[in-house]
DOZARO-811095 format. One line per 8 residues: number of its first residue (from 1); their letters; for each residue x, y, z of C-alpha. Coordinates in Angstrom, 2 decimals, decimal comma, always signed. Layout:
! DOZARO-811095
NUM	a	X/Y/Z  ...
This chain:
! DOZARO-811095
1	xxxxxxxx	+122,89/+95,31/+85,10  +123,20/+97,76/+82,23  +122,22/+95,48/+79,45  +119,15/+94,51/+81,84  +118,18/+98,05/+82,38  +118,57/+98,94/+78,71  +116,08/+96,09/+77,87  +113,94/+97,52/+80,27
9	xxxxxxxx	+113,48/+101,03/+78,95  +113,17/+99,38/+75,29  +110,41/+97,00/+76,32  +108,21/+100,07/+78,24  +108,82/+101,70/+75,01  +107,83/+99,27/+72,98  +104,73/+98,05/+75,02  +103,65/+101,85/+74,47
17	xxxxxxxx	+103,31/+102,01/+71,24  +103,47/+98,83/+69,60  +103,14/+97,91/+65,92  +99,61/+96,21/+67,05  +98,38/+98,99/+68,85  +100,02/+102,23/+67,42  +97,57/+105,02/+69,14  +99,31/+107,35/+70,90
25	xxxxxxxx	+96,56/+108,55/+72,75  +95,73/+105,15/+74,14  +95,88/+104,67/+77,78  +98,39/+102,24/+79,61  +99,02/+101,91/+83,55  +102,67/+100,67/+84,12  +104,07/+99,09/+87,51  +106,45/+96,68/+88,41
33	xxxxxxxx	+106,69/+93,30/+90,17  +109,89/+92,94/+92,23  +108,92/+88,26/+92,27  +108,32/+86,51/+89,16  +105,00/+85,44/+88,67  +104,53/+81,79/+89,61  +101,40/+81,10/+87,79  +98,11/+82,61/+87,10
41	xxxxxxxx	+95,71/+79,42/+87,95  +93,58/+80,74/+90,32  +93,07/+77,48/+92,06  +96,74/+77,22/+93,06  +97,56/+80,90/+93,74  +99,31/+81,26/+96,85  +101,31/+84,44/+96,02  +101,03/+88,08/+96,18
49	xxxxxxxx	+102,55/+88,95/+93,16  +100,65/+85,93/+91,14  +97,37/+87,05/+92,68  +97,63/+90,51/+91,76  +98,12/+89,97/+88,19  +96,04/+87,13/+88,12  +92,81/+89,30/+89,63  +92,86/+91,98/+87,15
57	xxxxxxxx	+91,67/+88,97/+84,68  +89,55/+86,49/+86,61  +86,73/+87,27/+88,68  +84,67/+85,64/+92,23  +81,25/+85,74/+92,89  +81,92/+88,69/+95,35  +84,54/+91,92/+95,86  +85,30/+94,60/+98,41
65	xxxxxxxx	+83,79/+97,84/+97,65  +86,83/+99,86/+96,46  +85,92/+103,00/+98,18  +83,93/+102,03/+101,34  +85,98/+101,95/+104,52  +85,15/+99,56/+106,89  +85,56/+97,25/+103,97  +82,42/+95,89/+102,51
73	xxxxxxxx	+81,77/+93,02/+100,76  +79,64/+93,66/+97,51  +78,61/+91,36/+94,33  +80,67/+90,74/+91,44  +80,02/+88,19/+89,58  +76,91/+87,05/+91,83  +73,64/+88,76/+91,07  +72,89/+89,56/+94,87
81	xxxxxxxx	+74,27/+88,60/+98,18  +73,59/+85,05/+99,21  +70,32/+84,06/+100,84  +70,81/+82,21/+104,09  +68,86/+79,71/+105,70  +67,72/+80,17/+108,89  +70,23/+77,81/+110,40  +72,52/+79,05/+108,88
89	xxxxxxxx	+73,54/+76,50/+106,83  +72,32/+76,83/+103,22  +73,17/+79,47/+100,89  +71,93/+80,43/+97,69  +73,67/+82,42/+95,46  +72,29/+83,99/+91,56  +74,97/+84,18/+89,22  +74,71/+87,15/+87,00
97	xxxxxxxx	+72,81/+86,23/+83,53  +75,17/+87,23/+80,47  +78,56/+86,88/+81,96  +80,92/+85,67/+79,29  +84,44/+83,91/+79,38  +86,04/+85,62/+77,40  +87,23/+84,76/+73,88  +90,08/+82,03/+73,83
105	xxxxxxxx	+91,04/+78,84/+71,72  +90,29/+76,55/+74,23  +86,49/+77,74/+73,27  +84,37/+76,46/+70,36  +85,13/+78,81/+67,52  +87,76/+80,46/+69,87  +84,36/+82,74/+70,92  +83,80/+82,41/+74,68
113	xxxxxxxx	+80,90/+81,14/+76,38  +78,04/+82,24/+79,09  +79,38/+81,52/+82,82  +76,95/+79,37/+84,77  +76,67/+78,20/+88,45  +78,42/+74,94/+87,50  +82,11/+76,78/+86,32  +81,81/+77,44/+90,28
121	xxxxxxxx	+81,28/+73,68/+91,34  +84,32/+72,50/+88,55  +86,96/+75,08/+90,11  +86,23/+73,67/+93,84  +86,26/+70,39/+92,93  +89,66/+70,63/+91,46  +90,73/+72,28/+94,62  +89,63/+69,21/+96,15
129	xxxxxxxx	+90,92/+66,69/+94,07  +94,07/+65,42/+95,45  +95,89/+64,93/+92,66  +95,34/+68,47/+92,04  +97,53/+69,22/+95,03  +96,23/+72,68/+95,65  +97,67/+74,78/+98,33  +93,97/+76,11/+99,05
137	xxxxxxxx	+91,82/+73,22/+100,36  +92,42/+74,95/+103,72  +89,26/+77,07/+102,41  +86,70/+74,18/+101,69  +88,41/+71,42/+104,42  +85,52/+70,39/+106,33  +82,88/+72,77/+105,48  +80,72/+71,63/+102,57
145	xxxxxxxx	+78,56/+68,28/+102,71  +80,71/+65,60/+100,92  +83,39/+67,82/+99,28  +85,78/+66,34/+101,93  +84,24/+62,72/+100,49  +84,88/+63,80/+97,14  +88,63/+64,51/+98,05  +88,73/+61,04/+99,94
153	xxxxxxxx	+87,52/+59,84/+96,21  +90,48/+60,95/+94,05  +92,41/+59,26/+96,55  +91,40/+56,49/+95,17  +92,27/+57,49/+91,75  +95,16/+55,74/+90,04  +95,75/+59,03/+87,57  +94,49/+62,44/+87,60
161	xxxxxxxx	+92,81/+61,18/+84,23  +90,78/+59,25/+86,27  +88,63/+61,66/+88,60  +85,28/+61,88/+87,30  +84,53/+65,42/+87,93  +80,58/+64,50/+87,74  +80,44/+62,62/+90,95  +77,99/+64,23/+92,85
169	xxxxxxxx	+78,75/+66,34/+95,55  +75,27/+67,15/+98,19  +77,00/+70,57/+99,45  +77,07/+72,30/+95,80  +74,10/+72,12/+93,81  +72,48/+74,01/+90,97  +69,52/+73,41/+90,06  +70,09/+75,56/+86,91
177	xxxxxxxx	+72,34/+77,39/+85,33  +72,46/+80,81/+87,63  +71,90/+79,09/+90,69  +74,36/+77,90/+93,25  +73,16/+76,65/+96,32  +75,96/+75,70/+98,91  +74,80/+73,43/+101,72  +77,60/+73,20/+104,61
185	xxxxxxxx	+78,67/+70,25/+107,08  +75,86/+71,08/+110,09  +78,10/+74,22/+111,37  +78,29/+77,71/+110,60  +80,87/+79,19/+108,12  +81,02/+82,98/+109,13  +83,58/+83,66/+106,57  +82,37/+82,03/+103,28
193	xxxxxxxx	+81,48/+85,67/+101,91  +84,80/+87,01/+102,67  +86,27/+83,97/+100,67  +84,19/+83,33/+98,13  +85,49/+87,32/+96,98  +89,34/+85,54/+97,55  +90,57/+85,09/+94,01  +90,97/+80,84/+94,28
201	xxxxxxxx	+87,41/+80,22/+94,94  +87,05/+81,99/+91,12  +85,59/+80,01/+88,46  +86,96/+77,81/+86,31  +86,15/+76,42/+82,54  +86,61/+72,94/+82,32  +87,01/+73,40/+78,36  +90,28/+75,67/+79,44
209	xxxxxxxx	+91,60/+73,15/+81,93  +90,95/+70,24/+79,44  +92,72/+72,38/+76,41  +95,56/+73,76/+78,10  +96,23/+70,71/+80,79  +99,33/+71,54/+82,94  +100,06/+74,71/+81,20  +96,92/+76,09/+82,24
217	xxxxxxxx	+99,08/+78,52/+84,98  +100,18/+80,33/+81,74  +96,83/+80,49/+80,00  +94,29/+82,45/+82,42  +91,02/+82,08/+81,29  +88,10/+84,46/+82,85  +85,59/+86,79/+83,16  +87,41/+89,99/+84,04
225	xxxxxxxx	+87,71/+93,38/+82,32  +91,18/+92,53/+80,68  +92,71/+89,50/+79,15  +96,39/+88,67/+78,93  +97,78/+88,94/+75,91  +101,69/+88,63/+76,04  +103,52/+87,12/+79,01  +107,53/+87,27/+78,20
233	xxxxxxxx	+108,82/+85,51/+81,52  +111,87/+87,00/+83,46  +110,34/+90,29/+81,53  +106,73/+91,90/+81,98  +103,25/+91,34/+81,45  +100,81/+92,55/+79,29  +96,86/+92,71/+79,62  +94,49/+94,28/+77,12
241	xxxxxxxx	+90,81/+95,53/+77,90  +88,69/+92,60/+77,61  +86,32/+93,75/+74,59  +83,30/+91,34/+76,01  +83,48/+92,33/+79,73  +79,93/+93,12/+80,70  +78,49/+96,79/+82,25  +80,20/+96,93/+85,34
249	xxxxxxxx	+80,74/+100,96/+86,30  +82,89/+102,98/+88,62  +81,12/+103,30/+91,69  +79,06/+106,47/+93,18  +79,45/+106,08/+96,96  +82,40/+105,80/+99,58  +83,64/+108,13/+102,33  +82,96/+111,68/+103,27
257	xxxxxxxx	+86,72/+113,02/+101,98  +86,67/+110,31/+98,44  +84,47/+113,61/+96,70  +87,55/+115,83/+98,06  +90,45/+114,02/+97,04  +88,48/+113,52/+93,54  +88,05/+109,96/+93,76  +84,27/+110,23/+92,63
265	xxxxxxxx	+84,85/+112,38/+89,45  +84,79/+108,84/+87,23  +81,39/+107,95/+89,33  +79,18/+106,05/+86,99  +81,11/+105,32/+84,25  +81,85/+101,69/+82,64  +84,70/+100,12/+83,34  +87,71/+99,57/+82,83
273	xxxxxxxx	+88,67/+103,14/+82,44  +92,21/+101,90/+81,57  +92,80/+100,44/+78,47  +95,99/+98,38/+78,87  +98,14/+96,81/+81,59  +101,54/+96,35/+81,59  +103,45/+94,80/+84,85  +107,37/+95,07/+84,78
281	xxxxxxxx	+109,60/+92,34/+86,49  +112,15/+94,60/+87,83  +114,48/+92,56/+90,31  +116,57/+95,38/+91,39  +115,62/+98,18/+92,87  +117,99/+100,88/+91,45  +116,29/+100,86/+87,96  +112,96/+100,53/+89,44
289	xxxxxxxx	+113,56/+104,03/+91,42  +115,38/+105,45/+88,32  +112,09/+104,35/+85,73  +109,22/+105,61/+88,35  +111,08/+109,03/+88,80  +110,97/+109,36/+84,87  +108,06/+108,48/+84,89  +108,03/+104,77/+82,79
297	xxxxxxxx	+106,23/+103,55/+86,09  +103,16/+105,15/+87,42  +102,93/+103,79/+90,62  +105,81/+102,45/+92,89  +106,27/+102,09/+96,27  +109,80/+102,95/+97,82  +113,08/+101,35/+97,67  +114,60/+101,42/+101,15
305	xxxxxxxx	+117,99/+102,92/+99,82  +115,96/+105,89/+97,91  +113,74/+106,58/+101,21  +115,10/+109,54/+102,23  +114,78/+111,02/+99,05  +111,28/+110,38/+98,87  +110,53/+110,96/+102,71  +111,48/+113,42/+104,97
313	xxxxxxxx	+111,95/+113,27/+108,21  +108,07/+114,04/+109,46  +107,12/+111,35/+107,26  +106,08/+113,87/+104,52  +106,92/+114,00/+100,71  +110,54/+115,53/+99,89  +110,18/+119,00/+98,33  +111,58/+117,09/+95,08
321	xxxxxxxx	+108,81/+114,66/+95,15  +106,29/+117,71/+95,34  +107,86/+119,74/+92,55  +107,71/+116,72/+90,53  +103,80/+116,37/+91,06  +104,05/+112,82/+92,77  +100,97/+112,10/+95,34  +101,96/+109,67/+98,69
329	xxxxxxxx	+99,74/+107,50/+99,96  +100,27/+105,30/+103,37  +98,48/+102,98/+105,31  +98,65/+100,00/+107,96  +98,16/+96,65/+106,22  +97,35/+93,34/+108,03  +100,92/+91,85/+107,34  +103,20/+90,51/+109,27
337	xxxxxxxx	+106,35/+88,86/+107,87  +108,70/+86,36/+109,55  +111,34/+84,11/+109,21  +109,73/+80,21/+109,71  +110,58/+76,72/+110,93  +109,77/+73,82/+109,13  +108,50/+72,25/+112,52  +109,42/+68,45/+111,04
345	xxxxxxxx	+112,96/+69,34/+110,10  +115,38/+67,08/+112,81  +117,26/+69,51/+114,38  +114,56/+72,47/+114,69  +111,41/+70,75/+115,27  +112,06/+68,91/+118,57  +114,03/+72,13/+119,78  +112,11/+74,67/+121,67
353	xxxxxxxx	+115,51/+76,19/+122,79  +116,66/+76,26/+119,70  +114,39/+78,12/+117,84  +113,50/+80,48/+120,82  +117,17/+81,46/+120,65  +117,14/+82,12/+116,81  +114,34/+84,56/+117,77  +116,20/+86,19/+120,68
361	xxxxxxxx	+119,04/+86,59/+118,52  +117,33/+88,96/+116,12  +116,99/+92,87/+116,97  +113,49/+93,80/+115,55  +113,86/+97,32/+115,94  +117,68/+97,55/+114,23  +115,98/+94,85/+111,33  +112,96/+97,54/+110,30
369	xxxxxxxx	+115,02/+100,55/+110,78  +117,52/+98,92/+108,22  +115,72/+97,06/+105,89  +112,05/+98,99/+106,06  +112,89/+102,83/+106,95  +111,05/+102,19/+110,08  +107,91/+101,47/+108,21  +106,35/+98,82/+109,97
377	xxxxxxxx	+106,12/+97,62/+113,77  +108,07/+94,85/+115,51  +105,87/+91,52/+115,41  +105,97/+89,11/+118,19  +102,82/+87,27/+117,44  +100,89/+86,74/+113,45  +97,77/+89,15/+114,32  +98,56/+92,78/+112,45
385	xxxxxxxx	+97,69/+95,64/+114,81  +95,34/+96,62/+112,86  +93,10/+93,88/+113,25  +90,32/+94,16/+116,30  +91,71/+90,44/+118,08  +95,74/+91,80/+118,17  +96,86/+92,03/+121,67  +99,47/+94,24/+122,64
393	xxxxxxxx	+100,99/+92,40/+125,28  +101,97/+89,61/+122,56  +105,70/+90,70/+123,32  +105,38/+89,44/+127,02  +103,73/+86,10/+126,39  +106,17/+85,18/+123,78  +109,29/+86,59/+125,78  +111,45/+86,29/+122,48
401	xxxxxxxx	+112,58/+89,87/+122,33  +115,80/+90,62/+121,58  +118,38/+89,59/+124,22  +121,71/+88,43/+123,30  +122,94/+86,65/+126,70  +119,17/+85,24/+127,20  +120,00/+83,31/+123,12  +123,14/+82,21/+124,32
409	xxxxxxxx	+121,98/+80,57/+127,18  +119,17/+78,96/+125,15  +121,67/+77,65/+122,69  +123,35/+75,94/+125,38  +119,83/+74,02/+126,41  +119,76/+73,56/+122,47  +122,88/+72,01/+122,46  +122,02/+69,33/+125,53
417	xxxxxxxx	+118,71/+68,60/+124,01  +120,74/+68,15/+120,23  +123,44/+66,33/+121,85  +126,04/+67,95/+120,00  +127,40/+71,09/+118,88  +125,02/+72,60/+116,94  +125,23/+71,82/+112,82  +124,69/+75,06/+110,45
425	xxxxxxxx	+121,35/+75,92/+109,75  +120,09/+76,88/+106,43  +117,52/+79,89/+106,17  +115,67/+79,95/+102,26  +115,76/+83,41/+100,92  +112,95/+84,32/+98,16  +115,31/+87,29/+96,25  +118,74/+87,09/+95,09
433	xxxxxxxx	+118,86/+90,82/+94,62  +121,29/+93,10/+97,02  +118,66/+93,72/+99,12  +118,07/+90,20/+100,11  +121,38/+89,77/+100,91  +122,14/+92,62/+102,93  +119,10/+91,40/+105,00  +121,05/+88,06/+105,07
441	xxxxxxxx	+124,19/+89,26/+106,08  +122,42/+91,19/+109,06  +120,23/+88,00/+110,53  +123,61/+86,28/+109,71  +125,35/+88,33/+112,30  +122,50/+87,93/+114,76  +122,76/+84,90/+115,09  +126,48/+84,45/+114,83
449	xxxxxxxx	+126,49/+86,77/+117,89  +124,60/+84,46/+119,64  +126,69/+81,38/+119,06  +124,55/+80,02/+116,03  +126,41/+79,11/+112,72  +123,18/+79,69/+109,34  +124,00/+79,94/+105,93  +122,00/+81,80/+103,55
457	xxxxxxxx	+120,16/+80,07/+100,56  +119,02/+83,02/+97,93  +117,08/+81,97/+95,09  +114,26/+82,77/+92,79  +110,51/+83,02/+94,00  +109,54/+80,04/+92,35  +112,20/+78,02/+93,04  +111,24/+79,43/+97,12
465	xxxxxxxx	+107,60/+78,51/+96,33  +108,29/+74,94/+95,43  +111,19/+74,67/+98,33  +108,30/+75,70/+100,75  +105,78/+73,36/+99,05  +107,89/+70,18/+99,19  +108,52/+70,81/+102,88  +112,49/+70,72/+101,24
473	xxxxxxxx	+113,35/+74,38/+103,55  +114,88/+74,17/+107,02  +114,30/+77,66/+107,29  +112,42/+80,10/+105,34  +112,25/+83,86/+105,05  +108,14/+85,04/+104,42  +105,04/+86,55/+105,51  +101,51/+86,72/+105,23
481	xxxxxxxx	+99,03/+89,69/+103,49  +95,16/+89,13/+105,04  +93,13/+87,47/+101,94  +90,53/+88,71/+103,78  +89,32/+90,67/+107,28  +89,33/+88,27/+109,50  +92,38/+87,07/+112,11  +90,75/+83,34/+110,83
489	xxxxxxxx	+92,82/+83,69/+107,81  +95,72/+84,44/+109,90  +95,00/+81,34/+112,26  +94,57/+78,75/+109,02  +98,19/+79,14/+108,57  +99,35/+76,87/+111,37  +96,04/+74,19/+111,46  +97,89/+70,89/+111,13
497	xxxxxxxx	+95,37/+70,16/+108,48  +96,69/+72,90/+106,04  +100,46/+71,46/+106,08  +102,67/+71,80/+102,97  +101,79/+71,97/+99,93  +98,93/+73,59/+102,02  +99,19/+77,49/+103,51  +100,31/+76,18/+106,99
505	xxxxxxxx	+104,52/+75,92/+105,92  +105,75/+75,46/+108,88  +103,98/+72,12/+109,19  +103,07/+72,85/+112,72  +100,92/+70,77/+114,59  +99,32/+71,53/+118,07  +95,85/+69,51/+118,91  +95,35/+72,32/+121,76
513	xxxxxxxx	+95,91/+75,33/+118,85  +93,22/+73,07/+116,31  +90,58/+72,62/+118,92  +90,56/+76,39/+119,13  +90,60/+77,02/+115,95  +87,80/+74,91/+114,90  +85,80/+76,08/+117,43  +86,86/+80,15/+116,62
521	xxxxxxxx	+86,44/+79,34/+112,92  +82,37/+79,04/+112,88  +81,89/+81,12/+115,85  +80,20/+84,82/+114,51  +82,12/+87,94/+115,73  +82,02/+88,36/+118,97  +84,07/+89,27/+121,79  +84,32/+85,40/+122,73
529	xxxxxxxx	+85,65/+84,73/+119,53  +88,35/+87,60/+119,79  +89,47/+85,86/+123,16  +89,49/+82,32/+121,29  +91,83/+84,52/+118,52  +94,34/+85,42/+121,23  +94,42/+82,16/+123,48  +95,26/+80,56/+119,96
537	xxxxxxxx	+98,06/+82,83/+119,12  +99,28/+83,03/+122,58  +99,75/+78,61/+121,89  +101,85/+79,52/+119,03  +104,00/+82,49/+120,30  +105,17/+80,19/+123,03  +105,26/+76,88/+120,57  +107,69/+79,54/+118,67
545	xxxxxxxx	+107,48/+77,73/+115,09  +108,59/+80,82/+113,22  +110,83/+84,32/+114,76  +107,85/+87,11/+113,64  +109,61/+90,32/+113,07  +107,55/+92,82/+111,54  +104,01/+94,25/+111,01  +104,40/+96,53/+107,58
553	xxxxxxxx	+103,35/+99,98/+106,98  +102,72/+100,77/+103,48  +104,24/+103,89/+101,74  +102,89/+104,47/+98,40  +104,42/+106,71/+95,04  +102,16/+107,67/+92,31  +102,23/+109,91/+89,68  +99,33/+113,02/+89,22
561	xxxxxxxx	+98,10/+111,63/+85,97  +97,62/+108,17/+87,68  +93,31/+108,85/+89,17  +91,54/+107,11/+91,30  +94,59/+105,86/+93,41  +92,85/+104,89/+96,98  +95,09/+102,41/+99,32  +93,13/+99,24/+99,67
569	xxxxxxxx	+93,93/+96,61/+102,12  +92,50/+93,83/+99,93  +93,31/+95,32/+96,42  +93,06/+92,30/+94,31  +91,66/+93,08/+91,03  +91,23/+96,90/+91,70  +93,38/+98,46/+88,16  +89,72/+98,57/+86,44
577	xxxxxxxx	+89,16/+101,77/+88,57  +92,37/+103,55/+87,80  +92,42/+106,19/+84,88  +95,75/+107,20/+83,41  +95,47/+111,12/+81,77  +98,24/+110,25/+78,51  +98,34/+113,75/+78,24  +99,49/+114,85/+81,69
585	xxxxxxxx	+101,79/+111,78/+81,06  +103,37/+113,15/+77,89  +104,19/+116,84/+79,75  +106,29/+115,18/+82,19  +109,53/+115,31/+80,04  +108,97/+118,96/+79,94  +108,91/+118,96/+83,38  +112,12/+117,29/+83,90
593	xxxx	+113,76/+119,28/+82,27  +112,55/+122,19/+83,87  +113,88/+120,58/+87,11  +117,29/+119,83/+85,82
């Protein structure tokens, strides 16, 4: 751990003033990542932590207004919003003129080239193509004329050599070079908007994929406002301004208080206003507490061993947080985190008993008080509370609350059904740190108390990733961030359709729960659909594939000289608004030492 945290504070120094880049005065945001980075190909991006880095470097045709609350859609990399048929069921999207990739070796020259409609029509059709083996066809299954057709086509395929990416697809035409027209499969598709500003349906250059091959989830290749430019693995992350982004500017409108709390002083003026990136992998949260509070990270969020001497007891900022200038943001995010089933495992799959018990066992309130400083709220169903379709009587429908004698008895009904004693279970842990394994040890004694033997598995996030996506875990510790605002996105994740390596990992399957769904899933809002949202969830509470145990509550650290800090449900791509004042930076060491 020393050595580690040594190589930490030697790396932030050295990513600040580098031999490339030795201007002191030159602006650099710093945060951490507490997951390794699994891969920055936007196609396959399933992953928080992958995402986030990935966004700040690729671009969609759309983006949520960063300061508008409810969130709003807006263009990005489209000229416009998309013009819609009548029906419903044509859209036409401009793509901004002038848009450049930007400059890479996979290029002629190494300069990069103008984006047109058809880097749009390359990316999805790699989605589709099964050999591919994207975890995001869930977003184009069954929606565009003869993309599913195209997918039945690389079937066919011997090699992914062999998929002629120029077979025709009806659904996704241009008929030049800034014009994408999207024709769908004779229903509606009420979120397409929402998704097409969800970082996988991003473009793609085929002269990247072709150049890089396989390795292309270490080489991102876009249109955004910075470019990578050194990824040490198991270390950090560093992005520099892209010097060919086009005029994109901080924006001039968002709520009432955003002119109060100063988040309109940069109004107007091009972006990025940050000139370089650097993300941190920092596994352990001591260090990660110890570098934010001297100020090597700008932004943090709280370790739940340091809460209390970030938080007091109202919820407010410590008097040592205020004298040392930091600013706390919180907010409800649609999250909800669980513990799953992989529904086609022998001993869990056929056992409703089984797993109701495993979610009896568990004390929700005990679990976030411990592991979350009471920053979230117990979860009985997947919709967050902060989403229009949750229902608060979820708790009652599922009737998996935490009651020792009630798991007990359903361990017994497990054990008639099994025909056996009960073998150990194995629960998949994404973290090896100490905080993973205290949370182990606890659900370990839950269940233990309730007569049911589970051994932890801790590992790495990739290593969890491809566990999850070769349907290898019995049992596996995750959760689910909204891509976008919409309980839809919530519902994909148990459509038998989207099984592993798709988004639905618990390989669930209930023809009752995909009739709903397909019907909810083109249906505009409405109050019918928010009734369709809770019969479906109300299917799944009581088919009990995963124990849900908390919606989060996000507390948020930042330093004065980080600007422009605004919490965003959906912030994907959002560092090009953030300014970093160097000098208020520098005059922190002072201030330490005043404090010492």
């Amino acid at each position: 751990m020393r050595y580690c945290f040594c190589a930490i504070l030697l790396l932030i120094a050295g990513c600040r003033y580098s031999a490339n880049n030795p201007d002191p005065n030159d602006t650099v945001l710093y945060s951490a990542h507490s997951a390794k980075v699994r891969g920055l190909d936007p196609g396959d991006v399933g992953d928080t932590t992958s995402a986030i880095v990935a966004s700040q470097m690729i671009e969609c045709l759309y983006q949520y207004h960063y300061l508008k609350r409810p969130y709003q859609v807006v263009p990005c990399l489209a000229e416009s919003m998309p013009a819609m048929s009548g029906d419903g069921l044509v859209y036409t999207i401009k793509i901004k003129k002038g848009v450049r990739f930007y400059d890479d070796a996979c290029f002629k020259d190494g300069k990069g080239r103008e984006l047109k409609a058809g880097d749009f029509v390359f990316a999805w059709k790699r989605i589709a193509d099964i050999k591919y083996l994207s975890k995001n066809w869930w977003i184009f299954d069954n929606k565009i004329i003869g993309l599913d057709e195209f997918r039945q086509y690389s079937k066919t395929c011997k090699t992914a050599a062999d998929v002629d990416y120029n077979t025709p697809v009806e659904g996704l035409q241009t008929p030049d070079d800034w014009t994408l027209i999207i024709k769908l499969k004779g229903r509606p598709w009420p979120q397409i908007v929402d998704l097409l500003a969800h970082l996988p349906t991003a473009p793609m250059a085929k002269e990247a994929v072709d150049y890089y091959g396989k390795d292309i989830i270490n080489h991102p290749v876009g249109t955004g406002p910075y470019k990578l430019k050194r990824w040490h693995k198991g270390s950090y992350i560093e992005m520099v301004k892209n010097p060919t982004f086009r005029d994109e500017f901080y924006p001039s409108e968002g709520e009432p208080n955003d002119i109060k709390n100063g988040l309109l002083a940069d109004a107007g003026k091009k972006l990025p206003l940050t000139n370089r990136l650097v993300s941190v992998l920092i596994q352990e949260n001591p260090p990660l507490w110890f570098l934010f509070l001297q100020g090597k990270i700008d932004v943090s969020g709280i370790p739940k061993d340091n809460f209390s001497e970030a938080i007091d007891l109202r919820q407010q900022l410590t008097p040592e947080m205020k004298a040392r200038n930091i600013k706390l943001f919180t907010f409800r995010d649609p999250s909800t985190y669980w513990f799953g089933f992989n529904m086609e495992d022998e001993v869990l799959g056929k056992n409703l008993p089984l797993r109701m018990a495993l979610s009896c066992a568990v004390d929700r309130d005990k679990y976030i008080e411990l592991f979350t400083n009471n920053r979230g709220e117990p979860a009985y169903g997947f919709i967050p509370p902060l989403m229009s379709s949750y229902n608060p009587d979820i708790k009652n429908i599922a009737q998996t609350s935490y009651n020792v004698q009630k798991a007990r008895k359903l361990v017994k009904e497990a054990e008639q059904i099994y025909g056996s004693k009960l073998p150990t279970l194995t629960l998949a842990m994404p973290g090896t740190d100490i905080v993973f394994r205290q949370e182990g040890d606890f659900l370990k004694r839950c269940f233990k108390d309730a007569g049911l033997d589970v051994e932890m598995d801790y590992m790495d996030w990739p290593t969890f990733q491809n566990k999850i996506k070769t349907k290898s875990a019995q049992m596996f510790t995750l959760g689910w961030i909204g891509d976008i605002p919409d309980v839809e996105n919530f519902l994909q994740l148990f459509y038998s359709k989207n099984i592993s390596p798709g988004s639905n990992n618990f390989n669930y399957s209930n023809p009752e729960f995909d009739k709903i769904y397909e019907k909810a899933s083109i249906m505009p809002d409405s109050p019918e659909r928010e009734a369709l949202y809770r019969k479906a969830e109300e299917i799944v509470v009581k088919d009990c594939p995963a124990v849900f145990l908390v919606h989060g509550v996000a507390f948020i650290l930042t330093h004065d000289w980080a600007y422009n800090v605004k919490p965003h449900a959906f912030a994907y791509g959002t560092a090009k608004y953030r300014r970093v004042d160097e000098a208020k930076k520098a005059a922190y060491s002072e201030l330490l030492r005043t404090l010492k």
